[in-house]
N, C-alpha and C positions, 0 to 999 in steps of 0.2 A: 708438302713434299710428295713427288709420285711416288707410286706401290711400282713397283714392279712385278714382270710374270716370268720366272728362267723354268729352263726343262733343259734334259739332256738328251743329244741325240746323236746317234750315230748313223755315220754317211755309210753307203756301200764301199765295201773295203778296211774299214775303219773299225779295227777291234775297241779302240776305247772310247771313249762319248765324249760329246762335243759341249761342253757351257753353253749355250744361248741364252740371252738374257734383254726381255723387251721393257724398253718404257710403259708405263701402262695408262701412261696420258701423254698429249702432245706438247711440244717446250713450245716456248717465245716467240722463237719462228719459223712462219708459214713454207711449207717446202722443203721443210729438213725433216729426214726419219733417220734415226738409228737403233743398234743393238749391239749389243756389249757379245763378245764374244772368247772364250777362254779355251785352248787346246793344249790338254794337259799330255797328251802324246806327242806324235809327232806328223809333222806332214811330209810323207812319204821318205826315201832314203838318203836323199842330199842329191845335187844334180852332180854331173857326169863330173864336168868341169872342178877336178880337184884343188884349183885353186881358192876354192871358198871349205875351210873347215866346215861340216858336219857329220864328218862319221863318228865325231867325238859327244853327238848332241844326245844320244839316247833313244835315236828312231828307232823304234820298234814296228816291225808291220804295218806300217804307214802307208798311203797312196803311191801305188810304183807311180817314178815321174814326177812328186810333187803336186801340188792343186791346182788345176788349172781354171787361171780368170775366164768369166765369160762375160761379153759384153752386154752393156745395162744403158740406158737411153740415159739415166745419170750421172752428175758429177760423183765422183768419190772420194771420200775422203776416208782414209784411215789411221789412226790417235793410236799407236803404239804404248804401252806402258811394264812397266816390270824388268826384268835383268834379261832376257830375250828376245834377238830382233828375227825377223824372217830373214830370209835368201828369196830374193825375187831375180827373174831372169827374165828380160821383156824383147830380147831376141838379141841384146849386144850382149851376152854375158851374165852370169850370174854375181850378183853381189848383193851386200848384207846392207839391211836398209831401217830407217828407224819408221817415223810417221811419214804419209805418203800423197799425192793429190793425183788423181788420173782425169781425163775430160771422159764427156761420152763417148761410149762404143770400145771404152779400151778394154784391150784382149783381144781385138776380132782377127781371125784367121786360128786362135787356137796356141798361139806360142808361147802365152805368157804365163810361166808356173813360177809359184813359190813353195817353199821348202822350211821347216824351224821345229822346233820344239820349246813343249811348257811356253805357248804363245800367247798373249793378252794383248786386246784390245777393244777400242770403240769403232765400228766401221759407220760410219752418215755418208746418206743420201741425199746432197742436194738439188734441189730443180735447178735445171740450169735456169729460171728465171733469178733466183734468188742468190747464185753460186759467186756471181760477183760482189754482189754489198757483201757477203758473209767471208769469201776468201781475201777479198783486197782486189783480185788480176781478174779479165773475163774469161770465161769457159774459153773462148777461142785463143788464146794465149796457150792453153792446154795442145789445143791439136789434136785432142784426143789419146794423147800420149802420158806417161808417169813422170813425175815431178819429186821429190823429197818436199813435205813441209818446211823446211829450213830456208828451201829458195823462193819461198813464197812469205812467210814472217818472218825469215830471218830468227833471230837467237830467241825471240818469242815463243817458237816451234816447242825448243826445249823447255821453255820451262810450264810448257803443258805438259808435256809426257811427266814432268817431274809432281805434279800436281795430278797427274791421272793416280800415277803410282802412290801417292800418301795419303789418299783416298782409298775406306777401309771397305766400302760396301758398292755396289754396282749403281744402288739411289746417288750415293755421293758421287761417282766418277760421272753418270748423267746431268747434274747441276752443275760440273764442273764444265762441261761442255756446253748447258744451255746455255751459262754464262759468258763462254767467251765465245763462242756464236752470237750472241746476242749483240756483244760489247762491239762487233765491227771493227776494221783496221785501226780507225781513227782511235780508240781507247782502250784494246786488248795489252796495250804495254802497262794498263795501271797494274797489271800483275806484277812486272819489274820493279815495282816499289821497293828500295832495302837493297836491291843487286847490286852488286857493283857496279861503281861508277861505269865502267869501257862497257859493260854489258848494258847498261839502262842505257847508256848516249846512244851506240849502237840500234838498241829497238827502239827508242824514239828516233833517230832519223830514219830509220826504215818505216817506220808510222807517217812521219810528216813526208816523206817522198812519195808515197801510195797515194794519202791525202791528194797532194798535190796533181798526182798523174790519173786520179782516180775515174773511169771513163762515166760516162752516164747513164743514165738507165738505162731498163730496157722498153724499149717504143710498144704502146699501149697492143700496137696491130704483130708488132712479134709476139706479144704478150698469147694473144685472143689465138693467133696461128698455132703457138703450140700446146696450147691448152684441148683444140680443135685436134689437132694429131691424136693427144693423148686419150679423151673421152672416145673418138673413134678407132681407139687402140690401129692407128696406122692407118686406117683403111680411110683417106684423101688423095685428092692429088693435088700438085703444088698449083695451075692456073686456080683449081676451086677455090683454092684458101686464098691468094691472093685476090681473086674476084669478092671476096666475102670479105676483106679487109680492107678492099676499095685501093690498093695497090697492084702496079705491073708487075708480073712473075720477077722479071729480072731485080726489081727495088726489092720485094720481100726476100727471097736467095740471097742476095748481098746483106740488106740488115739482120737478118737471121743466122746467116751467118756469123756477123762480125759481133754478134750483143752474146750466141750461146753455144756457139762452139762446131757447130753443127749443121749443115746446110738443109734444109727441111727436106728434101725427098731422103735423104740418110738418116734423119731424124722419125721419120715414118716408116721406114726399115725397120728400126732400132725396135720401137715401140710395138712394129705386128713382129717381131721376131720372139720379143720378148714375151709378149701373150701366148704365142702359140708354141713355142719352147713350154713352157710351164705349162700348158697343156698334154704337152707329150710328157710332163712329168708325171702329172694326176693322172696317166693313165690310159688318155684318150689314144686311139690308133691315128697313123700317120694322117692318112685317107680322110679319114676325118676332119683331124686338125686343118689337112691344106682347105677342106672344103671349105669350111667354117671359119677360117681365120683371111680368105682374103687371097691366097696361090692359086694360080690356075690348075696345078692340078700337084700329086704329091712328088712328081720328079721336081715342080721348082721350089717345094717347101724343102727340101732335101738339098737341091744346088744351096739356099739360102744359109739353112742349119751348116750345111760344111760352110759357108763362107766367114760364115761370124767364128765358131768351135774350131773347124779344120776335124767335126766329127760325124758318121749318120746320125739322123734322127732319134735310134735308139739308143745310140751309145752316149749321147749330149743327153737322152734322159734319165741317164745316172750319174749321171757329172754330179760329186758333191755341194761342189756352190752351189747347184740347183737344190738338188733335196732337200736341203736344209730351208727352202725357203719359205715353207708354210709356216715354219714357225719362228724363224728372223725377221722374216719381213711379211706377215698375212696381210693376206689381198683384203681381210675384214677385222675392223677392230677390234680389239682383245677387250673380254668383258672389265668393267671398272671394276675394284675391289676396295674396301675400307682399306688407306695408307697405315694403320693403325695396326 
């Protein structure tokens, strides 16, 4: 069983401390990271939009505006669990939401905040290499846009969160997810075992149609293309990579497309964006970061930062999603610890 590492922290803004809670070994499969997350407050005051209850929720001094996503070169997924869902609002409106699927880059421009209180969950990272065998649908099906789990497992969805929730300790709600990550579309409904009849029929044939439509991999040279992004944190350009994968620009752009959601010169955006953002968080001055990351100079690290956020550079470097990320998601392995 893995050990886990939680600490509490708290974001700017954010009078009470946040849960975070890391695996402290790697699960089953390659390309998937996550971390348990628990906000025993509130995030921020409820949006404008009073047709979504939360002034009844208990915010306290929360984030004015709710938290705002910021875009991430991976898929996402997030595993709701417990008597609390968020209010996410992704620019059609605010509504109440349980477990969630985004493609890469979603949030960019800065619009999409969510809102809850006394919130629980597991947020994973998946590589868009890997996002299809694990979700069932490919990245590019996403669009880069939010999905509910439901429309992606079907009634399955639920009876994760129901199993997140009856799970007493953070080790177990991580088993529970290496597991049905692991299990893949084809076999995640053995959970269904004992459900009722209309519920079990239901998640197997949403099983065997997935099976069925299921697309196929992804091509060894998309593989090597974005892997090349990611080690050069962004700094490519799309003839290089398809010169080095022995592919025409226009072949790789389209498979690249169509396998991970993502068209690689947006894809190398993502990923120098992502670097030198978390640079402006540890600290470094703009000037710097543009030198060093790859911008010609710090007016286009700034056109950039507004484009993804819709924030400046300083003000994207207190963005909470960000803060919090040295110790959600470190850039360096967390020391192993006797599970004992």
């Amino acid at each position: 069983m893995r050990s886990t590492a939680g600490a509490e922290v708290a974001p700017a803004g954010r009078p009470a401390a946040w849960e975070v809670v890391r695996p402290r070994r790697p699960g089953p499969v390659a390309g998937v990271d996550m971390t348990g997350f628990r906000v025993p407050g509130g995030l921020g005051g409820g949006p404008a939009d009073k047709r979504v209850d939360t002034a009844s929720d208990g915010l306290l001094g929360g984030l004015a505006g709710g938290l705002r996503a910021v875009p991430h070169p991976a898929v996402t997924l997030l595993l709701t669990f417990g008597d609390s869902l968020p209010v996410v609002d992704d620019g059609t409106g605010p509504r109440r939401y349980g477990s969630l699927v985004a493609g890469p880059g979603f949030g960019a421009g800065g619009a999409v905040r969510a809102w809850g209180a006394d919130l629980a969950c597991v947020q994973i990272r998946l590589s868009p290499l890997v996002a299809r065998a694990v979700l069932g649908v490919s990245p590019a099906e996403l669009g880069g846009a939010m999905v509910t789990l439901d429309e992606v497992w079907g009634p399955a969805a639920a009876r994760v969160r129901e199993r997140l929730g009856a799970a007493t300790t953070w080790e177990d709600r991580f088993a529970v997810v290496d597991a049905v990550l692991a299990a893949g579309t084809d076999t995640r409904t053995d959970a269904w075992k004992g459900a009722p009849t209309d519920a079990r029929t239901a998640a197997l044939a949403d099983a065997r149609t997935a099976a069925r439509s299921a697309p196929r991999g992804v091509d060894p040279e998309v593989a090597r293309a974005w892997h090349r992004i990611r080690t050069a944190r962004g700094l490519v350009r799309v003839d290089g990579l398809a010169a080095e994968v022995g592919w025409s620009r226009k072949r790789l752009w389209s498979r690249f497309q169509d396998q991970l959601g993502v068209a690689p010169k947006r894809a190398a955006r993502l990923v120098r964006f992502d670097h030198a953002v978390h640079r402006l968080v540890a600290g470094d001055g703009p000037a710097r970061v543009a030198a060093e990351t790859g911008y010609a100079d710090q007016s286009h690290l700034h056109r950039e930062v507004m484009t993804f956020t819709g924030l400046t550079p300083a003000a994207a470097a207190a963005e909470p999603f960000l803060t919090i990320d040295d110790v959600a998601w470190p850039r360096r392995p967390l020391p192993l610890r006797s599970s004992r």
